[in-house]
BALOBA-1460 file (C-alpha; in Angstrom, 3 decimals):
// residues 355
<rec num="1" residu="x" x="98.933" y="70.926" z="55.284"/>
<rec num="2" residu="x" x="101.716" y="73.484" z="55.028"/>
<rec num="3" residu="x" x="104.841" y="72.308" z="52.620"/>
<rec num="4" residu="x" x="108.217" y="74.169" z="52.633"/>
<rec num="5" residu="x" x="110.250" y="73.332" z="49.350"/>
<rec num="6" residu="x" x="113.737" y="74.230" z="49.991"/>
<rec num="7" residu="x" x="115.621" y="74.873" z="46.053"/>
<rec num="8" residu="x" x="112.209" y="74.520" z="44.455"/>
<rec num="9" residu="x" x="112.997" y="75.318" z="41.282"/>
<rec num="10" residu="x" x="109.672" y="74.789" z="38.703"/>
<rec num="11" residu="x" x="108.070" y="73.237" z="41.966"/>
<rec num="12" residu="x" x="108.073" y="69.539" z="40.628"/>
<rec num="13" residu="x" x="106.895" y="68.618" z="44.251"/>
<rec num="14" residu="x" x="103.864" y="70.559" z="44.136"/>
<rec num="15" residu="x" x="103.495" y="68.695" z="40.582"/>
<rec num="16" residu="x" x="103.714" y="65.408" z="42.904"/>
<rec num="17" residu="x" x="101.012" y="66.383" z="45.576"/>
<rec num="18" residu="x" x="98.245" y="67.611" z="43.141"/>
<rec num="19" residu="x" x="98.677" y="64.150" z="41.218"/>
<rec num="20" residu="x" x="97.945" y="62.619" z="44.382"/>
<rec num="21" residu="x" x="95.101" y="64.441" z="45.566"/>
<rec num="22" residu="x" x="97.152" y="65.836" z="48.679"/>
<rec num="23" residu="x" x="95.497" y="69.398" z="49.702"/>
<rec num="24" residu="x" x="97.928" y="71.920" z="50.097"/>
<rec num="25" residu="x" x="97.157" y="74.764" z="52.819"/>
<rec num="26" residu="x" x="100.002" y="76.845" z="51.860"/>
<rec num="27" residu="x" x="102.735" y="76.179" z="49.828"/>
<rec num="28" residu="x" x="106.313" y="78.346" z="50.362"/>
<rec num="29" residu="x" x="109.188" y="78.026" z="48.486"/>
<rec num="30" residu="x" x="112.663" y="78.993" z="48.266"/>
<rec num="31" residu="x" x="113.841" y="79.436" z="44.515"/>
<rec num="32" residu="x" x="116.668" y="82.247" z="43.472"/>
<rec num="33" residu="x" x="116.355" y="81.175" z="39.700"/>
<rec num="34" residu="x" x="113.926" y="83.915" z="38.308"/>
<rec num="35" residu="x" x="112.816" y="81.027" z="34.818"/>
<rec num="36" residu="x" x="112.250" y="78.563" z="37.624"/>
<rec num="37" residu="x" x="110.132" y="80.697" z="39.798"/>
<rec num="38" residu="x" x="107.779" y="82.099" z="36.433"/>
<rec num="39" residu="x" x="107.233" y="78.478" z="35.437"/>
<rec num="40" residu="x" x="106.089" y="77.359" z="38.480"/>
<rec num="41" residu="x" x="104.096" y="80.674" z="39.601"/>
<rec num="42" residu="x" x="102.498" y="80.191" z="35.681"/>
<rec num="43" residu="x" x="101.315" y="76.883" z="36.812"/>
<rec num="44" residu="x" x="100.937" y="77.261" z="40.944"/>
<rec num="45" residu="x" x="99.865" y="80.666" z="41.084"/>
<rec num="46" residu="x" x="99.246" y="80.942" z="44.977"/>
<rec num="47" residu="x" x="103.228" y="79.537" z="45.703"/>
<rec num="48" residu="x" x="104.622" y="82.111" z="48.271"/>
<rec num="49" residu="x" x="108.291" y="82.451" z="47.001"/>
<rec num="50" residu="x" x="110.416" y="83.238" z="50.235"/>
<rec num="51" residu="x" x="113.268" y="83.197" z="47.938"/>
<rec num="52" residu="x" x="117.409" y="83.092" z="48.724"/>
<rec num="53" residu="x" x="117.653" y="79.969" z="51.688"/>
<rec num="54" residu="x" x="119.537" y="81.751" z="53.490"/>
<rec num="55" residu="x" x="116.943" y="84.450" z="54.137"/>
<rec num="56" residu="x" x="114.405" y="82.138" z="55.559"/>
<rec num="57" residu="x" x="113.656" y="81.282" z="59.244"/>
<rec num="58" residu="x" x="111.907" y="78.742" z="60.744"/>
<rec num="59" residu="x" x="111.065" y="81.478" z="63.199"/>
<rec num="60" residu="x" x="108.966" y="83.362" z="60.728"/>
<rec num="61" residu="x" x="106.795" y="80.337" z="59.455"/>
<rec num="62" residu="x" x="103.544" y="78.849" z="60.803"/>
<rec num="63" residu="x" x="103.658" y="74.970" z="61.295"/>
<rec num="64" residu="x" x="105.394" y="72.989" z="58.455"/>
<rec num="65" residu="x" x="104.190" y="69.020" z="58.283"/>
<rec num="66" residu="x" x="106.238" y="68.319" z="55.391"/>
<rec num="67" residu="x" x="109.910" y="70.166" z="54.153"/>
<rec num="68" residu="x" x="111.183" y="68.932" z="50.627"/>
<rec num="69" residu="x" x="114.701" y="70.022" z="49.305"/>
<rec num="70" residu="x" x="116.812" y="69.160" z="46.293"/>
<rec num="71" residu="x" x="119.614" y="70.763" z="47.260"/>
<rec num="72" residu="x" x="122.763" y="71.752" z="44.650"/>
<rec num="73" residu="x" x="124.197" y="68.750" z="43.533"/>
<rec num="74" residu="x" x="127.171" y="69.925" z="41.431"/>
<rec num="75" residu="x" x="129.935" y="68.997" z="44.008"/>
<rec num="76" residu="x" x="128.748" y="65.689" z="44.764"/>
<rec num="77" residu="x" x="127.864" y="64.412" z="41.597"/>
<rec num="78" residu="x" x="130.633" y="61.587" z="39.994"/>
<rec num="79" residu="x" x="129.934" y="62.879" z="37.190"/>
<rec num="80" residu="x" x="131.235" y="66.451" z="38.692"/>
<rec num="81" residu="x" x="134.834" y="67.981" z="40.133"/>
<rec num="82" residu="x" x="134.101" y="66.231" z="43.714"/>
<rec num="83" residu="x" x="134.628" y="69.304" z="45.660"/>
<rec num="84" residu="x" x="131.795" y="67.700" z="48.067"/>
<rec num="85" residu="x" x="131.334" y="69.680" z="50.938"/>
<rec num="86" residu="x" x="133.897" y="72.534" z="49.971"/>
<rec num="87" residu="x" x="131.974" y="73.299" z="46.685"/>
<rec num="88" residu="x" x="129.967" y="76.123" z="47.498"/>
<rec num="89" residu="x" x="126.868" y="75.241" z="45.663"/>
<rec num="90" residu="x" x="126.623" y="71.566" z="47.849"/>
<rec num="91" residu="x" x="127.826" y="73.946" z="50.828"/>
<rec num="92" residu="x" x="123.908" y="75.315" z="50.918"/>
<rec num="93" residu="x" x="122.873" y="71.775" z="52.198"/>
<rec num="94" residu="x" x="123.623" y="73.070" z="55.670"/>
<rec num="95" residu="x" x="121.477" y="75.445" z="54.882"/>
<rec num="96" residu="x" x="118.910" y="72.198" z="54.510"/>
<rec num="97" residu="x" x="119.875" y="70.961" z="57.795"/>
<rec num="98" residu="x" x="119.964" y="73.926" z="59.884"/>
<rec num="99" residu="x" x="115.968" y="74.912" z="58.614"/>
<rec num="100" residu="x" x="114.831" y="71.103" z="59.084"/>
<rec num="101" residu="x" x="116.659" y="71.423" z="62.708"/>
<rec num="102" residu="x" x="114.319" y="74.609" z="63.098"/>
<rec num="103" residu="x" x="110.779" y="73.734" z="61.554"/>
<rec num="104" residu="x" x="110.937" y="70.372" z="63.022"/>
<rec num="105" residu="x" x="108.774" y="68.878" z="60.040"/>
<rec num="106" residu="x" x="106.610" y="65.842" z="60.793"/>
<rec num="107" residu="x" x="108.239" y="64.561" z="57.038"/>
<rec num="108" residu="x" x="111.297" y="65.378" z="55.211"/>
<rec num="109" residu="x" x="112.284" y="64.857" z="51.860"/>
<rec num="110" residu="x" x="115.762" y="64.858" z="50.846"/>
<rec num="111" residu="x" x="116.866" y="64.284" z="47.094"/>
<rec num="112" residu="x" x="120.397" y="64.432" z="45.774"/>
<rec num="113" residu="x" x="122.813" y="62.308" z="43.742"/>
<rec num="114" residu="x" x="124.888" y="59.238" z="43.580"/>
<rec num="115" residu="x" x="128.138" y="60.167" z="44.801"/>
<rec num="116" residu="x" x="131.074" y="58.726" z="46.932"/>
<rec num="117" residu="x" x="130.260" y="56.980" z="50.030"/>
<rec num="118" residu="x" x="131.923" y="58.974" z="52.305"/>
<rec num="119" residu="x" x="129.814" y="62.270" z="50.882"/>
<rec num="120" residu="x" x="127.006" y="59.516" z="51.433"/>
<rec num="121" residu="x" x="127.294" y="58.447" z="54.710"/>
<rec num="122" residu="x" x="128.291" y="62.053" z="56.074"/>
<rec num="123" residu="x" x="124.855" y="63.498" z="54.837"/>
<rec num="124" residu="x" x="122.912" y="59.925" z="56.139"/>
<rec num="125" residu="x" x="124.630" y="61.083" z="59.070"/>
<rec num="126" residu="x" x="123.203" y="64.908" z="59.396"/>
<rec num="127" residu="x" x="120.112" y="63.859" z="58.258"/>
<rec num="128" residu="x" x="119.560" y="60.883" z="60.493"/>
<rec num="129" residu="x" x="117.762" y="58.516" z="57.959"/>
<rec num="130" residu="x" x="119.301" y="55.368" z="55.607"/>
<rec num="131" residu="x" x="118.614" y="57.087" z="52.147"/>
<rec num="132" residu="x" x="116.909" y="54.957" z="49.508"/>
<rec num="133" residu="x" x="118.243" y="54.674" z="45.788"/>
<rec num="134" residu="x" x="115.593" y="54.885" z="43.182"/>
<rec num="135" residu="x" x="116.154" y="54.820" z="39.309"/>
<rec num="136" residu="x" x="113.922" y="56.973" z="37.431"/>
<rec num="137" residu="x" x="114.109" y="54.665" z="34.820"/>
<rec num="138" residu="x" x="111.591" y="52.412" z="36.663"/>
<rec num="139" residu="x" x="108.752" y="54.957" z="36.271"/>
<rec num="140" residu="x" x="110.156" y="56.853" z="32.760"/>
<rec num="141" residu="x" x="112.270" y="56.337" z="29.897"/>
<rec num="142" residu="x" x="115.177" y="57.922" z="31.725"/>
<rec num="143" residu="x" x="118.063" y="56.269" z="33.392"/>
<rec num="144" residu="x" x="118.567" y="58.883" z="36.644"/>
<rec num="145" residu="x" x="119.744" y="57.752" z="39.885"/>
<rec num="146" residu="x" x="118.971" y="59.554" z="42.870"/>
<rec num="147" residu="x" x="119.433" y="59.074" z="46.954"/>
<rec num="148" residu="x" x="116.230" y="60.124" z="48.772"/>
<rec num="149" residu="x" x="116.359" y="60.375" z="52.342"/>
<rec num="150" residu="x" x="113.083" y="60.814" z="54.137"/>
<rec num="151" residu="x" x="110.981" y="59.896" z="57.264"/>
<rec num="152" residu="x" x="108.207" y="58.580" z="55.546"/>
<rec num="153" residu="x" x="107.536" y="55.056" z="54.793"/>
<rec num="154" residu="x" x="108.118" y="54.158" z="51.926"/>
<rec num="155" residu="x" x="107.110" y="50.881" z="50.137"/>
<rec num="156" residu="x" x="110.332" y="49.972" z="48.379"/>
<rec num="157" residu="x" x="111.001" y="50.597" z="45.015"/>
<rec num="158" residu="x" x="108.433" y="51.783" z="42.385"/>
<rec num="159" residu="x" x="107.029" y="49.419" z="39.491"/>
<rec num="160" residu="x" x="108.523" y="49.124" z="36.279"/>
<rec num="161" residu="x" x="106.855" y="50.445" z="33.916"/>
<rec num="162" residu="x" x="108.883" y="49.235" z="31.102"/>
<rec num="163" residu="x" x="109.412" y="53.022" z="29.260"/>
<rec num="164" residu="x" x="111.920" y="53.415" z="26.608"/>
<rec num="165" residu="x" x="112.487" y="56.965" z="24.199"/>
<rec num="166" residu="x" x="110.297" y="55.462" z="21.522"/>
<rec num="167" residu="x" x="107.423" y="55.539" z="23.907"/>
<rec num="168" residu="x" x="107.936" y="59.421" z="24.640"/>
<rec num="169" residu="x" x="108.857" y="60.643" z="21.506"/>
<rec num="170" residu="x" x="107.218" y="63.333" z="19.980"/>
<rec num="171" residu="x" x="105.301" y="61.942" z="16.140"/>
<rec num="172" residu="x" x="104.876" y="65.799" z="15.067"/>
<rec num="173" residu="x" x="108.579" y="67.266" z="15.741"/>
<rec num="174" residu="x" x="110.043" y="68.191" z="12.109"/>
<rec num="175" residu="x" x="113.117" y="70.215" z="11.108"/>
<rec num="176" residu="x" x="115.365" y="70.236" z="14.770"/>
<rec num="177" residu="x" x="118.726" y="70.237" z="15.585"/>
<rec num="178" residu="x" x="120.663" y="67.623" z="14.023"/>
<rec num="179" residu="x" x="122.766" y="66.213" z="11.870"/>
<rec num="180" residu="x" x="125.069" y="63.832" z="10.368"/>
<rec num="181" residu="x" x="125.808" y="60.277" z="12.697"/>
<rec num="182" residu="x" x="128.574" y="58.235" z="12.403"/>
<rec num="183" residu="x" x="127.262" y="54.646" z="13.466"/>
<rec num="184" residu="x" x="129.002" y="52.275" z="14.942"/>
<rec num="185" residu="x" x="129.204" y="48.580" z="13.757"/>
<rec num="186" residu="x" x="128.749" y="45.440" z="14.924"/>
<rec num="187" residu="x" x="126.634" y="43.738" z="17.736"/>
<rec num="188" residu="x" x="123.993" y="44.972" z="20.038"/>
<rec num="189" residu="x" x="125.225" y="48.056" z="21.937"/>
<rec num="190" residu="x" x="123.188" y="48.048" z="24.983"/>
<rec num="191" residu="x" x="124.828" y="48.906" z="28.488"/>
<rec num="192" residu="x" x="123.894" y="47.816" z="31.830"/>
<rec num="193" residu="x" x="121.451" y="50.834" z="32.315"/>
<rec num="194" residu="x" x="119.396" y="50.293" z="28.800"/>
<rec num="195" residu="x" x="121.017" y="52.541" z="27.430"/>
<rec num="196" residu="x" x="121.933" y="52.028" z="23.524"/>
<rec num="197" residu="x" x="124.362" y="53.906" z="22.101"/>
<rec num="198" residu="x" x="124.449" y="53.408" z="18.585"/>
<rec num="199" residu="x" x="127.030" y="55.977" z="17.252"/>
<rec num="200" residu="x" x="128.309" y="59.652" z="17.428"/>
<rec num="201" residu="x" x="127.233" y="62.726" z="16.547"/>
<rec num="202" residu="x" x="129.379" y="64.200" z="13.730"/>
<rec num="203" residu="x" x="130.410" y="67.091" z="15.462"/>
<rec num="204" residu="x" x="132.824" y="68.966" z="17.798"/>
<rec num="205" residu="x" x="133.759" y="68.514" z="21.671"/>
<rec num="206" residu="x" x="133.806" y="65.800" z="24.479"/>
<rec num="207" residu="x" x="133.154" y="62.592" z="23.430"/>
<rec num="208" residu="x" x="130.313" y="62.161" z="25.899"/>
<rec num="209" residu="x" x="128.027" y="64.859" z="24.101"/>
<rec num="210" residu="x" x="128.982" y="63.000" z="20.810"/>
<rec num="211" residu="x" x="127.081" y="59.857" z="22.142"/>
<rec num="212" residu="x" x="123.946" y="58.874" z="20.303"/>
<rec num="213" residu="x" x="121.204" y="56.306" z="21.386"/>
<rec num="214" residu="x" x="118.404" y="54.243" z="19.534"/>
<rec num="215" residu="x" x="114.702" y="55.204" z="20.785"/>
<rec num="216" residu="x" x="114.325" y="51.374" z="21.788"/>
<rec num="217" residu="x" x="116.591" y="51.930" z="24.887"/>
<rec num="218" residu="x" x="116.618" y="54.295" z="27.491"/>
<rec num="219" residu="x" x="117.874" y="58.105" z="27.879"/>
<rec num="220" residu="x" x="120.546" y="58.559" z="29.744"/>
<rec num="221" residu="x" x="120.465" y="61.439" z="32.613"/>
<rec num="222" residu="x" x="119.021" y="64.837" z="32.373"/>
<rec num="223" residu="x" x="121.633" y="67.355" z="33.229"/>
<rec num="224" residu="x" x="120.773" y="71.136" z="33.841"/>
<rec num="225" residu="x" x="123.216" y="72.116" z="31.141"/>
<rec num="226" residu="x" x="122.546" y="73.481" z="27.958"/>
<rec num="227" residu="x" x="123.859" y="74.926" z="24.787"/>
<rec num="228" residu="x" x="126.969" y="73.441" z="23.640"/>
<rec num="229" residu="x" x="125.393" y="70.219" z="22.498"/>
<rec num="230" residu="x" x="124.644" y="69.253" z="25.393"/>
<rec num="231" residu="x" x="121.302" y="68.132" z="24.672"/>
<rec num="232" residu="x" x="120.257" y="64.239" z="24.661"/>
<rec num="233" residu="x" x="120.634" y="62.924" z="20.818"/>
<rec num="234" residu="x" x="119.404" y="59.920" z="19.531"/>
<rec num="235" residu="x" x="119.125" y="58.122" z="16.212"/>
<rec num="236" residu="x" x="116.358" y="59.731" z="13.827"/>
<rec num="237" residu="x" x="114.944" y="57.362" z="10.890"/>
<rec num="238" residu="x" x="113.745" y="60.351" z="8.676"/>
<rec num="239" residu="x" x="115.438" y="63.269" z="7.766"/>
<rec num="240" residu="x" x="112.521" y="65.381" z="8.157"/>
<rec num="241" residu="x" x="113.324" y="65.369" z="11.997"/>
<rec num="242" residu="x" x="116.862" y="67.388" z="10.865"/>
<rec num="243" residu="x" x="117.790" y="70.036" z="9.796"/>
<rec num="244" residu="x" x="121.570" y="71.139" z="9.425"/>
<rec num="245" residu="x" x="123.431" y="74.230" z="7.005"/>
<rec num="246" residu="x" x="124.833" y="71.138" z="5.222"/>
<rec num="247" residu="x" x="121.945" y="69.789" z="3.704"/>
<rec num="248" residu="x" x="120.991" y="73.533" z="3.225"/>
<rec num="249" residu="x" x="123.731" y="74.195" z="1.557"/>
<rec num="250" residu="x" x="123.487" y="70.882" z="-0.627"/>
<rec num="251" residu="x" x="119.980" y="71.541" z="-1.717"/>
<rec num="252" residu="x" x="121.250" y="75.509" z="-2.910"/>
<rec num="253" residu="x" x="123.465" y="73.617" z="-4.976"/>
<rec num="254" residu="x" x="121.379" y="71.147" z="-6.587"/>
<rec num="255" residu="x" x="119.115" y="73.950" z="-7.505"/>
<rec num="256" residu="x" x="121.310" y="75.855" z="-8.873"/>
<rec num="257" residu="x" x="122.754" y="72.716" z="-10.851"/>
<rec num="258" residu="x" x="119.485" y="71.442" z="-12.476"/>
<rec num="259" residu="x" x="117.227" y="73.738" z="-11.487"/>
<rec num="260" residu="x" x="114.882" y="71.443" z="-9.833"/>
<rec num="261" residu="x" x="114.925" y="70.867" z="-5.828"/>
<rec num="262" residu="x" x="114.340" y="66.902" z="-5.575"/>
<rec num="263" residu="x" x="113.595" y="67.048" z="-1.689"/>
<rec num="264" residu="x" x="109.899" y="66.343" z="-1.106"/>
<rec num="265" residu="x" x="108.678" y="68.828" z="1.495"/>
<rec num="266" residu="x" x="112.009" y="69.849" z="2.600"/>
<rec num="267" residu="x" x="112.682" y="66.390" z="4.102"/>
<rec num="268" residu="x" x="115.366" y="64.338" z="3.109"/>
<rec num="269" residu="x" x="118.944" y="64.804" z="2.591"/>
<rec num="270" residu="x" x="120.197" y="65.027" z="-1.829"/>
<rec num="271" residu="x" x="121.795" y="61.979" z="-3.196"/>
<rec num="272" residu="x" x="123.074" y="61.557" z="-6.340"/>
<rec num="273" residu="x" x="121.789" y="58.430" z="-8.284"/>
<rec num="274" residu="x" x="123.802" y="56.447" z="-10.816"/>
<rec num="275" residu="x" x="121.997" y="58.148" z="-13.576"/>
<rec num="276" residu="x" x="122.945" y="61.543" z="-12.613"/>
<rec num="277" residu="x" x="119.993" y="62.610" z="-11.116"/>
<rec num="278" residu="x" x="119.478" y="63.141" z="-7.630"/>
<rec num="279" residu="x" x="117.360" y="61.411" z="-5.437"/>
<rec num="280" residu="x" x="116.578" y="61.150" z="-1.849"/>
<rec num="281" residu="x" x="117.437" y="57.820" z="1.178"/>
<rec num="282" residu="x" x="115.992" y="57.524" z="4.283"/>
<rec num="283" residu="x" x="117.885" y="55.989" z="7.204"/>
<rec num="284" residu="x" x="116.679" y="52.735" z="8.463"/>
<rec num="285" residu="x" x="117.259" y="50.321" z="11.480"/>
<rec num="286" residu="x" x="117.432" y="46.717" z="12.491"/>
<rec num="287" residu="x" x="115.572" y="44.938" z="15.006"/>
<rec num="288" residu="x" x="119.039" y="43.596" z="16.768"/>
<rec num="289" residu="x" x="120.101" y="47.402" z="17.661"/>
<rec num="290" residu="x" x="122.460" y="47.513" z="14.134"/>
<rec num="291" residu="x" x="122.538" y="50.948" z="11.948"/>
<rec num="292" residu="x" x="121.927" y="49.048" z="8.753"/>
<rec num="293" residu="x" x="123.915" y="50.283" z="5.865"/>
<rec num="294" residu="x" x="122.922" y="49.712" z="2.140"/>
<rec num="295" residu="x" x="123.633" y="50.397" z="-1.186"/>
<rec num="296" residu="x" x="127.122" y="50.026" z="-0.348"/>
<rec num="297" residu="x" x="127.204" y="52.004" z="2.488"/>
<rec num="298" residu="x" x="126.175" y="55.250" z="0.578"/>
<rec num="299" residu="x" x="122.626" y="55.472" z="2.684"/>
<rec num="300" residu="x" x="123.223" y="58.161" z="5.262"/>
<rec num="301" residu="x" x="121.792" y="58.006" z="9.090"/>
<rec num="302" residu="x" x="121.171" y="61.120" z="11.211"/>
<rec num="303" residu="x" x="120.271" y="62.083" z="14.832"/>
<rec num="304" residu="x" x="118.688" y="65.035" z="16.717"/>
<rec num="305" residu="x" x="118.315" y="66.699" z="20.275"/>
<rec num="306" residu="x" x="115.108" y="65.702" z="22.213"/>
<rec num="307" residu="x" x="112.833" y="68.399" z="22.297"/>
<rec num="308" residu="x" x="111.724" y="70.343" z="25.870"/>
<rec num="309" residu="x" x="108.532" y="68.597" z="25.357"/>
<rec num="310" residu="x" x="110.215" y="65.471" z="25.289"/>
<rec num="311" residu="x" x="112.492" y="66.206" z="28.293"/>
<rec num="312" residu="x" x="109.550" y="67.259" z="30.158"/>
<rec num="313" residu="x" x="108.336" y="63.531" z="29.685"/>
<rec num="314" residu="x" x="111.420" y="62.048" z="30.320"/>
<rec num="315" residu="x" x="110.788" y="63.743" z="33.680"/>
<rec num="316" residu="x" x="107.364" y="62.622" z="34.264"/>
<rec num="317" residu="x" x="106.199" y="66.333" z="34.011"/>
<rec num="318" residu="x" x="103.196" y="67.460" z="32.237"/>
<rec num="319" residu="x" x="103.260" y="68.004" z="28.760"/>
<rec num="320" residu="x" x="104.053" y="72.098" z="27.915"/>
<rec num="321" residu="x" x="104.566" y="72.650" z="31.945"/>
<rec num="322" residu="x" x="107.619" y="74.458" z="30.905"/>
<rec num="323" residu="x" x="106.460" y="76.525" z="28.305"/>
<rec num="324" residu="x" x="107.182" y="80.369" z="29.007"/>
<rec num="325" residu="x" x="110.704" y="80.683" z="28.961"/>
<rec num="326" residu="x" x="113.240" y="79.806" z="26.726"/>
<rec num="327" residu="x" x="114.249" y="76.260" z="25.517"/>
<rec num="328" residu="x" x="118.177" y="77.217" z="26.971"/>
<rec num="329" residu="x" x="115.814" y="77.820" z="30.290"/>
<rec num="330" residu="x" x="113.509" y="74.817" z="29.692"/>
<rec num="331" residu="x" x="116.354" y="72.524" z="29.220"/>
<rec num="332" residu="x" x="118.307" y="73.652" z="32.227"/>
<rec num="333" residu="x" x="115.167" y="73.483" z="34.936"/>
<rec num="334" residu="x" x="114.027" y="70.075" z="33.663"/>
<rec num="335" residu="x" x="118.115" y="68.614" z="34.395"/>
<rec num="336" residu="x" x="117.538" y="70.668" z="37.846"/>
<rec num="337" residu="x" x="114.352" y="68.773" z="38.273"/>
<rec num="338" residu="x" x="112.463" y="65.950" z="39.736"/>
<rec num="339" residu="x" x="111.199" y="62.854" z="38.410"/>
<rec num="340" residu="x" x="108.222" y="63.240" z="39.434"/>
<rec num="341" residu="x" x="106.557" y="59.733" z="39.441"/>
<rec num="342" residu="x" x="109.297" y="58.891" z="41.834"/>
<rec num="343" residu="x" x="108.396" y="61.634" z="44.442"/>
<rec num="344" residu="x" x="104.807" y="60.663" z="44.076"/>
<rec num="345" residu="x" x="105.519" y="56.985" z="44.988"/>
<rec num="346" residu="x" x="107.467" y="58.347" z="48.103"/>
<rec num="347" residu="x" x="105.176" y="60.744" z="49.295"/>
<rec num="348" residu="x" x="102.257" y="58.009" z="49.144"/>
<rec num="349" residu="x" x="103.079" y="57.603" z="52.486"/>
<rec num="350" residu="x" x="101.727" y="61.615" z="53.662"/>
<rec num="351" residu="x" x="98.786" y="61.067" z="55.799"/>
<rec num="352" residu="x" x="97.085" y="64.315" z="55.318"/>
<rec num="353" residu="x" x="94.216" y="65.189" z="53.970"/>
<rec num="354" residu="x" x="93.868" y="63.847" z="51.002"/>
<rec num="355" residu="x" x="90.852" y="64.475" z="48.433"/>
């Protein structure tokens, strides 16, 4: 079959039609982000990049049986300046509509996000389909929902698979970026998404990027910004997952004060004990969601970022897929991205040839 991936970015739908054994005749995709396109040509080598959208013609294709798009969600998202249609990033939709209007695929695939109904209905509109909302967090450990409108059938909503964080975490990451949190008290802070946010990050800017979660809940959404703490935190129960200039610059002082660095493989933050001495804690928590505090509330808690490898799970992605390119890069393609699992239990429905 021949596929036409409209905004393709690291090609997460070819991702979804090798895991299901659909053979691809040719696959061409349009992709203006230069890391995008070297991830996925490291991993799908014979992709024919037609590049900027608004350079391709139905015209100058062969037959195209299935057309998948993600187009630029920026405008529509809540979560975004709701410029909608006027935004020109959500503008290149029509750009979506006029090539589907010109290959006349036998399936289309249209992901974008939740917005306000009447974005909603005027895209169900141009499209001509009832979109379907699907939370990623059925099929990962990531709370992401998405509209998909397509032709195929589709055989409602995927299975839960009961993911949280703790379940994609990394066991080998040591020494990222962290730091300090500042927990919160009280009773069980899970929201109606699984999310739990158990505190904030001690550092600056919007309180949003502040938030923290426990690894027994879910992540919250993926965005395709980076830098800027931006990245996902959650609560760490060893300090050998953190690494900050402030325990840095505690354990320089220590030395230089006894002489003697009490921090076991570089792992834990410096405490000073009642006897003068210092001596290390490690952060612990409850089985009812609580940051428990002892020792009088001395014992210090700490969170870090997820990792890429961990984002790329979080997206149902292969482990290292995005490996190439800078984490900035890695970060921002993965929030661009598909959840894979979900566009592999929509495209179940492809009839063609399948291995």
């Amino acid at each position: 079959m021949n596929v036409l991936s409209l905004f393709d970015g690291m090609s997460c739908g070819q991702i979804a039609l090798d895991r299901l054994g659909i053979k691809v005749e040719n696959y061409y995709a349009s992709e203006i982000d230069k890391y995008a396109i070297k991830i996925a040509q490291k991993n799908y080598p014979n992709t024919i990049q037609l590049g900027d959208i608004k350079n391709v013609k139905g015209e100058d294709l062969p037959s195209i049986d299935l057309l998948l798009a993600g187009s630029p969600c920026q405008g529509f998202s809540f979560a975004g300046k709701q410029l909608a249609f006027d935004d020109p990033r959500s503008a290149l939709f029509f750009e979506f509509i006029r090539l589907l209007k010109e290959v006349k695929p036998k399936y289309f695939l249209l992901e974008n996000v939740r917005m306000k109904k009447e974005y909603l209905d005027a895209i169900t509109d141009l499209v001509g389909v009832e979109p379907i909302l699907i939370n990623s967090a059925l099929v990962s450990a990531q709370n992401r929902q998405r509209y998909y409108w397509t032709n195929l059938p589709v055989a409602g909503q995927p299975e839960d698979k009961g993911l949280v964080l703790r379940d994609i975490l990394d066991p080998s990451v040591t020494f990222v970026k962290g730091g300090r949190l500042q927990p919160f008290s009280g009773d069980d802070l899970c929201d109606g998404n699984g999310l739990i946010h158990v505190g904030e990050a001690d550092i600056k800017g919007h309180d949003i990027l502040k938030r923290v979660y426990d690894r027994r809940g879910k992540s919250p959404t993926l965005t395709a910004n980076s830098g800027g703490n931006q990245e996902v935190k959650i609560v760490v129960q060893s300090y050998r997952e953190v690494r900050t200039e402030e325990s840095k610059k505690i354990r320089r002082e220590v030395r230089k004060k006894t002489g003697k660095d009490y921090t076991p493989f570089r792992a834990k933050e410096l405490q000073a004990r009642d006897d003068g001495k210092v001596g290390t804690v490690t952060p612990s928590l409850n089985n009812d969601h609580k940051i428990s505090l002892t020792k009088n509330d001395t014992q210090e808690v700490y969170w870090r970022v997820l990792t890429p490898l961990e984002c790329e799970r979080l997206q149902t992605v292969p482990d290292n897929y995005t490996e190439g390119v800078s984490n900035t890069q890695r970060y921002k393609m993965l929030g661009n991205g598909w959840t894979v699992d979900v566009i592999c239990h929509i495209l179940k429905g492809v009839d063609y040839g399948s291995n």
